[in-house]
TORVEXVEX-837259 format. One line per field, with one value per residue (C-alpha): residue number from 1; residue in one letter; x, y, z. Coordinates in nm, 2 decimals, m for minus. Example, Ala and Ser with C-alpha at 12.3 -4.5 7.8 and 13.67 -1.06 7.14 Angstrom:
! residues 2
i (1 / 2) $
aa (A / S) $
c1 (1.23 / 1.37) $
c2 (m0.45 / m0.11) $
c3 (0.78 / 0.71) $
This chain:
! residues 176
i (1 / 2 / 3 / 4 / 5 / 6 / 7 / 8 / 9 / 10 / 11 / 12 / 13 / 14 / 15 / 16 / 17 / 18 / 19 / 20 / 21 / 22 / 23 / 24 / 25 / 26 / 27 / 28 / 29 / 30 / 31 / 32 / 33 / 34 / 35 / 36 / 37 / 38 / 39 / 40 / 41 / 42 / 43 / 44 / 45 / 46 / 47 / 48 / 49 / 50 / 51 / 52 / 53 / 54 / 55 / 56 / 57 / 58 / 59 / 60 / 61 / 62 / 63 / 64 / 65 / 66 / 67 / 68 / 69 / 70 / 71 / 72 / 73 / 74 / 75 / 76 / 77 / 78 / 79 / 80 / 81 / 82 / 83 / 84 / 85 / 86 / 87 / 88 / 89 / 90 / 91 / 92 / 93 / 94 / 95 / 96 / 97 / 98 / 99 / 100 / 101 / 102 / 103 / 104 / 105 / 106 / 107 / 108 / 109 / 110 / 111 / 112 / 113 / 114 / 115 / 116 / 117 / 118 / 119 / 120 / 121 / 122 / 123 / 124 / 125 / 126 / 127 / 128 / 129 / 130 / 131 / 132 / 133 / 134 / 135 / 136 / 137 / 138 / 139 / 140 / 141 / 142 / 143 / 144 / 145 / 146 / 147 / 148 / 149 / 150 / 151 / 152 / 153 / 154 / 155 / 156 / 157 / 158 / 159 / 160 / 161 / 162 / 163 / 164 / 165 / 166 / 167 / 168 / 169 / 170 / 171 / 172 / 173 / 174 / 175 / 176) $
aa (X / X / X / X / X / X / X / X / X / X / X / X / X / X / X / X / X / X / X / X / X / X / X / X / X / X / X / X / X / X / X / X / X / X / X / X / X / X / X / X / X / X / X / X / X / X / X / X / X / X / X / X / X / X / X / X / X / X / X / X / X / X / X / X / X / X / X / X / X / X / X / X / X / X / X / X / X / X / X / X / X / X / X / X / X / X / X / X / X / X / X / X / X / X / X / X / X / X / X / X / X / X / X / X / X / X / X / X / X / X / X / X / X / X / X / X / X / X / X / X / X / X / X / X / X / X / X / X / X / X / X / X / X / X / X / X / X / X / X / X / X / X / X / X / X / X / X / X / X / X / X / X / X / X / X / X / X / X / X / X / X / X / X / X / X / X / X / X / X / X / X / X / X / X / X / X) $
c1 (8.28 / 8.48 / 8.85 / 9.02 / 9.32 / 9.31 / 8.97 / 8.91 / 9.27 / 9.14 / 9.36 / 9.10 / 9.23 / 9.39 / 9.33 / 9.73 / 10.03 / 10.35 / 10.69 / 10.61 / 10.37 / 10.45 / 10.83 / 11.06 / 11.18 / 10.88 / 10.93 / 11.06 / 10.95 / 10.93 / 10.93 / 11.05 / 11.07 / 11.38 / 11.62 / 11.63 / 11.95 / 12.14 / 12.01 / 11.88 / 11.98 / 11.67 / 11.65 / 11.46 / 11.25 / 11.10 / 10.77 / 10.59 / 10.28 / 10.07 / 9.82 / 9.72 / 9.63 / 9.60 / 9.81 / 9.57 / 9.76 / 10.14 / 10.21 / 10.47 / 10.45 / 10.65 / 10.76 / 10.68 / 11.01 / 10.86 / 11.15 / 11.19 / 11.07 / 11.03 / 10.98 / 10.78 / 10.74 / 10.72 / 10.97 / 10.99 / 11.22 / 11.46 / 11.46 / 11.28 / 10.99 / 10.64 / 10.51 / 10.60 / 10.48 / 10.73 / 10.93 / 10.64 / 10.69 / 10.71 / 10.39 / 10.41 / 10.14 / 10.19 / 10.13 / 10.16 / 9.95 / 10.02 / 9.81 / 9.95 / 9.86 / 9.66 / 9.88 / 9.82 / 10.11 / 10.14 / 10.18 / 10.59 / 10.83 / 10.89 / 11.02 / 10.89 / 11.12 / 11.15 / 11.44 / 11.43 / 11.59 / 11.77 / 11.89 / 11.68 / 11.30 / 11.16 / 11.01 / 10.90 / 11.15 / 11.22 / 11.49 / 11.55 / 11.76 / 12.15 / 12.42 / 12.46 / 12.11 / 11.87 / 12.11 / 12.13 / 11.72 / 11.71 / 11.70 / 11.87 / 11.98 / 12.13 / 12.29 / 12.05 / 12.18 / 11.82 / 11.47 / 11.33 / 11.33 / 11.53 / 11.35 / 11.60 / 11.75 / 12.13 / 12.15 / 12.35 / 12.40 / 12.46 / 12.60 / 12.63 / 12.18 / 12.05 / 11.68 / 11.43 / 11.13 / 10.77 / 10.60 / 10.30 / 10.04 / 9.67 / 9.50 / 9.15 / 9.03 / 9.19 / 9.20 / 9.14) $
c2 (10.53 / 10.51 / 10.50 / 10.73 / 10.99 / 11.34 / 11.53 / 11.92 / 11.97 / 11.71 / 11.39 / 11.11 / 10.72 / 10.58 / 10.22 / 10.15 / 10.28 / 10.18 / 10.28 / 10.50 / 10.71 / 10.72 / 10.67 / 10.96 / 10.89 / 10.95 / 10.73 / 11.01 / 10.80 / 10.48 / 10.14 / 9.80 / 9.44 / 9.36 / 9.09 / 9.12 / 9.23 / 9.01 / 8.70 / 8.63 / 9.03 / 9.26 / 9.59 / 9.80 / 10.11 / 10.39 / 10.50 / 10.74 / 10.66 / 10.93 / 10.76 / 10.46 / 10.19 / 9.79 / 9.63 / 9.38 / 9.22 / 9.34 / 9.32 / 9.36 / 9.40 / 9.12 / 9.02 / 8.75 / 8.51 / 8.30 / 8.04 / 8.09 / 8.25 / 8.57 / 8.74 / 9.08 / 9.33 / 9.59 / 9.71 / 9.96 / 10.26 / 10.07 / 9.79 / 9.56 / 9.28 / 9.44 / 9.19 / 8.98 / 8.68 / 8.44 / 8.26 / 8.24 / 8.09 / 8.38 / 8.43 / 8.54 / 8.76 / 9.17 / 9.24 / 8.97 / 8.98 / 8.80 / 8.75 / 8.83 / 8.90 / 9.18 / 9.46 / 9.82 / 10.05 / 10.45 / 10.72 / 10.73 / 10.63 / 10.22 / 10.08 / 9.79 / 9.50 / 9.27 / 8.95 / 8.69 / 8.37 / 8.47 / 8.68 / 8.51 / 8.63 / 8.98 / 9.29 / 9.62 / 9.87 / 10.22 / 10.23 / 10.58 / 10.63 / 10.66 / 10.55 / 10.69 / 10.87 / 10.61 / 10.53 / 10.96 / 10.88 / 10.59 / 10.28 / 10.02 / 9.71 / 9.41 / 9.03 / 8.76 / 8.45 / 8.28 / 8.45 / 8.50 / 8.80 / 8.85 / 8.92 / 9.21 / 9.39 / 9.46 / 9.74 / 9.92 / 10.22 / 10.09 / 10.35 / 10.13 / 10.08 / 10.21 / 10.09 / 10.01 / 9.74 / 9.89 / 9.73 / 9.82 / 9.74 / 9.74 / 9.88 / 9.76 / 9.98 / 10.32 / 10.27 / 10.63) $
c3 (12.63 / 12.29 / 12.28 / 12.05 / 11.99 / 12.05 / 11.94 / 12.01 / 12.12 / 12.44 / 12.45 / 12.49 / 12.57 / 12.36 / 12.25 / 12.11 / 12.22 / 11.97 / 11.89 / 11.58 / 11.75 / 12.13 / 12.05 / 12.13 / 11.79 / 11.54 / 11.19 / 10.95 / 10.67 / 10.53 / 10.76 / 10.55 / 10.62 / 10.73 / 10.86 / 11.24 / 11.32 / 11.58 / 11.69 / 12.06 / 12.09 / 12.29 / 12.14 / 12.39 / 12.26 / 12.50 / 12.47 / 12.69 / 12.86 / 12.95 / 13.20 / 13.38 / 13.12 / 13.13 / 12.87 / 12.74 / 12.43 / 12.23 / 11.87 / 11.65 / 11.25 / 11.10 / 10.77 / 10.55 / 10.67 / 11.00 / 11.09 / 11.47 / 11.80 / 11.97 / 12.29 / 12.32 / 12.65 / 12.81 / 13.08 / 13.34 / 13.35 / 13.56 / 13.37 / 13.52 / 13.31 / 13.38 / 13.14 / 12.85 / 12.60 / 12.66 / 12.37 / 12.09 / 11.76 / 11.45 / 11.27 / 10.91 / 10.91 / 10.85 / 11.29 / 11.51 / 11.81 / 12.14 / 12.44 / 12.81 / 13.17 / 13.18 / 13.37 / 13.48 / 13.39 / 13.38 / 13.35 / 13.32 / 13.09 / 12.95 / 12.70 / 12.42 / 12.36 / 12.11 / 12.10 / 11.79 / 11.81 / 11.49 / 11.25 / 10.95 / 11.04 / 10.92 / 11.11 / 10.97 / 11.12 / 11.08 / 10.84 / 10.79 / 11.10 / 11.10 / 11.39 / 11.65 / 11.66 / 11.79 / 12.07 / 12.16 / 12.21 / 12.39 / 12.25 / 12.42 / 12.37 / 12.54 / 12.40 / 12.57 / 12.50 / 12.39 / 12.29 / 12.62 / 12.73 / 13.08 / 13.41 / 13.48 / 13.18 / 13.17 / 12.83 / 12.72 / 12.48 / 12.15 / 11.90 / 11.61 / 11.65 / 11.29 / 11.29 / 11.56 / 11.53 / 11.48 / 11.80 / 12.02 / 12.31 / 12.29 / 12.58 / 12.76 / 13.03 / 13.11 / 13.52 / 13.70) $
Protein backbone atom coordinates (compact mmCIF):
# COMPACT_ATOMS: atom_id res chain seq x y z
CA UNK A 1 0.00 0.00 0.00
CA UNK A 2 1.26 3.56 -0.71
CA UNK A 3 0.71 6.36 1.67
CA UNK A 4 -0.70 9.55 0.39
CA UNK A 5 -3.27 12.54 0.86
CA UNK A 6 -6.63 12.64 -0.30
CA UNK A 7 -7.25 11.17 -4.07
CA UNK A 8 -10.86 10.88 -5.70
CA UNK A 9 -12.46 12.92 -2.84
CA UNK A 10 -11.21 9.44 -0.58
CA UNK A 11 -8.82 10.47 2.28
CA UNK A 12 -6.07 7.84 2.05
CA UNK A 13 -3.16 7.66 5.07
CA UNK A 14 -1.32 9.93 5.41
CA UNK A 15 2.41 9.63 5.79
CA UNK A 16 2.93 13.45 7.90
CA UNK A 17 0.73 15.08 9.95
CA UNK A 18 2.11 18.90 10.99
CA UNK A 19 0.95 22.05 12.28
CA UNK A 20 0.46 23.89 8.92
CA UNK A 21 -1.65 21.37 7.42
CA UNK A 22 -3.54 19.43 10.31
CA UNK A 23 -3.43 22.66 12.52
CA UNK A 24 -6.82 24.35 13.25
CA UNK A 25 -4.99 27.37 12.25
CA UNK A 26 -3.87 26.84 8.46
CA UNK A 27 -0.60 29.21 7.55
CA UNK A 28 -2.29 32.24 5.69
CA UNK A 29 0.96 32.90 4.07
CA UNK A 30 4.45 33.13 4.55
CA UNK A 31 6.53 31.10 7.42
CA UNK A 32 10.18 32.82 8.33
CA UNK A 33 13.08 31.90 10.45
CA UNK A 34 12.76 33.27 13.48
CA UNK A 35 14.17 33.78 17.09
CA UNK A 36 12.27 31.40 19.35
CA UNK A 37 10.40 33.44 21.48
CA UNK A 38 10.91 32.68 25.24
CA UNK A 39 13.48 30.49 26.41
CA UNK A 40 12.69 27.02 28.23
CA UNK A 41 8.94 28.20 27.28
CA UNK A 42 6.59 25.00 25.52
CA UNK A 43 4.24 26.33 23.02
CA UNK A 44 1.70 23.61 22.48
CA UNK A 45 -0.13 23.54 18.97
CA UNK A 46 -3.39 21.26 18.27
CA UNK A 47 -3.62 19.25 15.47
CA UNK A 48 -6.31 16.86 14.58
CA UNK A 49 -5.75 13.25 14.00
CA UNK A 50 -8.21 11.59 12.01
CA UNK A 51 -7.26 7.85 12.58
CA UNK A 52 -5.16 5.43 14.44
CA UNK A 53 -1.48 6.08 13.39
CA UNK A 54 2.12 5.13 14.92
CA UNK A 55 4.18 8.17 15.36
CA UNK A 56 7.42 6.86 14.08
CA UNK A 57 9.76 10.04 14.07
CA UNK A 58 8.86 14.30 14.80
CA UNK A 59 10.45 17.13 13.14
CA UNK A 60 10.48 20.55 13.27
CA UNK A 61 11.93 23.08 10.47
CA UNK A 62 14.62 25.10 12.01
CA UNK A 63 16.77 27.98 11.15
CA UNK A 64 20.18 28.41 10.41
CA UNK A 65 21.22 29.61 14.38
CA UNK A 66 21.98 26.05 16.30
CA UNK A 67 23.37 27.12 19.89
CA UNK A 68 21.25 24.95 22.29
CA UNK A 69 18.64 22.17 22.88
CA UNK A 70 15.24 21.30 22.30
CA UNK A 71 12.44 19.11 23.28
CA UNK A 72 9.62 18.00 20.62
CA UNK A 73 6.16 15.95 21.40
CA UNK A 74 3.14 15.15 21.09
CA UNK A 75 0.48 15.37 23.94
CA UNK A 76 -2.88 14.20 24.57
CA UNK A 77 -5.96 16.33 24.90
CA UNK A 78 -5.65 16.38 28.58
CA UNK A 79 -2.35 17.12 28.61
CA UNK A 80 -0.56 14.45 29.34
CA UNK A 81 3.32 13.29 27.33
CA UNK A 82 2.23 10.51 24.75
CA UNK A 83 5.70 10.70 23.53
CA UNK A 84 8.61 12.95 23.18
CA UNK A 85 12.57 13.25 22.14
CA UNK A 86 13.94 14.33 25.23
CA UNK A 87 16.44 17.38 25.47
CA UNK A 88 18.31 17.08 21.89
CA UNK A 89 20.94 19.37 20.79
CA UNK A 90 19.62 22.05 17.82
CA UNK A 91 20.54 20.97 14.31
CA UNK A 92 21.07 23.68 11.77
CA UNK A 93 19.53 22.09 9.11
CA UNK A 94 16.06 23.45 7.25
CA UNK A 95 13.78 20.29 9.30
CA UNK A 96 15.10 18.56 12.02
CA UNK A 97 14.23 15.07 12.44
CA UNK A 98 14.26 13.14 15.74
CA UNK A 99 13.81 9.59 16.45
CA UNK A 100 11.37 8.26 19.34
CA UNK A 101 9.30 5.30 20.69
CA UNK A 102 7.15 4.23 18.23
CA UNK A 103 3.44 5.09 19.67
CA UNK A 104 -0.07 4.46 18.42
CA UNK A 105 -2.30 7.52 18.78
CA UNK A 106 -5.78 8.52 17.19
CA UNK A 107 -8.16 9.41 16.11
CA UNK A 108 -8.86 12.61 18.56
CA UNK A 109 -7.46 15.70 19.15
CA UNK A 110 -3.30 16.43 20.41
CA UNK A 111 -1.26 18.87 20.35
CA UNK A 112 2.73 19.28 19.03
CA UNK A 113 5.11 20.82 21.34
CA UNK A 114 8.18 22.38 21.01
CA UNK A 115 10.48 24.05 24.20
CA UNK A 116 14.20 25.62 23.31
CA UNK A 117 16.61 26.18 25.83
CA UNK A 118 16.74 29.72 24.64
CA UNK A 119 15.64 32.52 23.03
CA UNK A 120 18.82 32.74 20.45
CA UNK A 121 18.05 29.48 17.99
CA UNK A 122 15.76 29.86 14.88
CA UNK A 123 12.47 27.99 13.77
CA UNK A 124 10.30 28.64 10.78
CA UNK A 125 7.02 29.85 12.26
CA UNK A 126 3.89 31.23 10.97
CA UNK A 127 4.38 34.84 11.20
CA UNK A 128 1.36 36.14 9.78
CA UNK A 129 -0.83 35.76 12.85
CA UNK A 130 -1.75 38.61 15.30
CA UNK A 131 -2.53 38.54 19.35
CA UNK A 132 -4.86 37.34 20.60
CA UNK A 133 -5.90 34.95 17.59
CA UNK A 134 -3.75 31.93 17.94
CA UNK A 135 -4.59 31.75 21.66
CA UNK A 136 -8.81 31.99 20.49
CA UNK A 137 -7.64 28.45 18.41
CA UNK A 138 -5.76 26.82 20.73
CA UNK A 139 -2.37 27.16 21.14
CA UNK A 140 -1.12 26.85 24.39
CA UNK A 141 1.64 27.45 26.20
CA UNK A 142 3.31 26.95 29.46
CA UNK A 143 7.00 28.42 31.23
CA UNK A 144 9.17 25.12 31.91
CA UNK A 145 11.93 26.03 33.66
CA UNK A 146 14.53 23.82 31.31
CA UNK A 147 14.14 22.22 27.76
CA UNK A 148 12.56 19.06 28.59
CA UNK A 149 9.39 18.81 27.99
CA UNK A 150 7.15 18.04 31.29
CA UNK A 151 5.46 14.71 31.89
CA UNK A 152 2.17 16.54 32.67
CA UNK A 153 1.47 19.91 31.08
CA UNK A 154 0.22 22.92 33.18
CA UNK A 155 -0.82 25.75 29.98
CA UNK A 156 -2.33 28.23 29.81
CA UNK A 157 -4.12 30.64 27.42
CA UNK A 158 -1.67 33.04 26.29
CA UNK A 159 -3.25 36.15 24.56
CA UNK A 160 -0.06 37.95 23.85
CA UNK A 161 1.01 34.33 21.38
CA UNK A 162 1.61 35.87 17.76
CA UNK A 163 3.32 33.03 15.85
CA UNK A 164 3.42 29.25 16.25
CA UNK A 165 6.45 26.86 15.22
CA UNK A 166 6.02 24.78 11.91
CA UNK A 167 6.36 21.13 13.50
CA UNK A 168 5.19 17.65 12.46
CA UNK A 169 5.14 13.64 12.91
CA UNK A 170 5.93 11.05 10.41
CA UNK A 171 3.81 8.14 10.46
CA UNK A 172 4.74 4.22 9.76
CA UNK A 173 1.79 1.89 9.79
CA UNK A 174 -1.82 3.14 9.87
CA UNK A 175 -3.07 0.41 12.65
CA UNK A 176 -6.95 -0.65 11.87
Amino acid sequence: MSLSGPQFGLWRRAFSIDTHTHGFFPLLGSSAATTYPVANQAYYVPVAVRQRVVVRKLWVAVGSTATGNLDVGVYDAAGVRIVSAGSTAKTSDTEQVVDVTDTTIGPGLYYMALNCSNNTDTFFMDSNSSAPTLGGIGVLSEAVGSVTLPATATWAVDQTVTKYPLMGMFLGTVVS
